[in-house]
Phi, psi and omega in degrees: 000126151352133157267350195219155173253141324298135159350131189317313196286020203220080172268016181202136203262058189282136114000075194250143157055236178278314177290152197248123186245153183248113162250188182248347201203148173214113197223177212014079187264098195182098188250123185257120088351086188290154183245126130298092185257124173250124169235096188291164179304317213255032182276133184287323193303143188238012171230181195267155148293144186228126163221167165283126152287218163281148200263150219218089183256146171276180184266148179271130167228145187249126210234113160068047162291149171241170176225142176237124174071024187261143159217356164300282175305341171287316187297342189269291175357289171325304175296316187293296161044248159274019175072040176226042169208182182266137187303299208271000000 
């Protein structure tokens, strides 16, 4: 057995609360920006304006986690769950 935590094979590391969970796969860190094209009425210009719109996250997945001594994220894991808290 491993002397030291987390276990080699376990590369990415999150932050819950105080505590450090260790996973093997971490995915959609993924953020989109929708474009807005604005053209006023009253523009001499014959092409659209581009700006940033609403920004767009993907869901996050934490894959093959281990937790040692943790009941905090199972218990918050639970209450969504069971549908009787808020995701963020």
């Amino acid at each position: 057995m491993a002397d030291k935590y987390p276990l080699p094979k376990f590369h990415f590391q999150v932050e819950w609360a105080s505590v450090s969970i260790s996973f093997t796969e971490v995915s959609g860190l993924d953020v989109e920006t929708e474009v807005i094209e604005y053209r006023d009425g009253a523009s001499p210009e014959f092409s659209k304006l581009k700006m940033p719109g609403m920004q767009k996250f993907s869901n996050i997945t934490l894959k093959r986690g281990v937790f040692k001594s943790d009941n905090e994220y199972f218990s918050w894991w639970n209450t969504v769950a069971e549908n009787h808290g808020n995701v963020a």
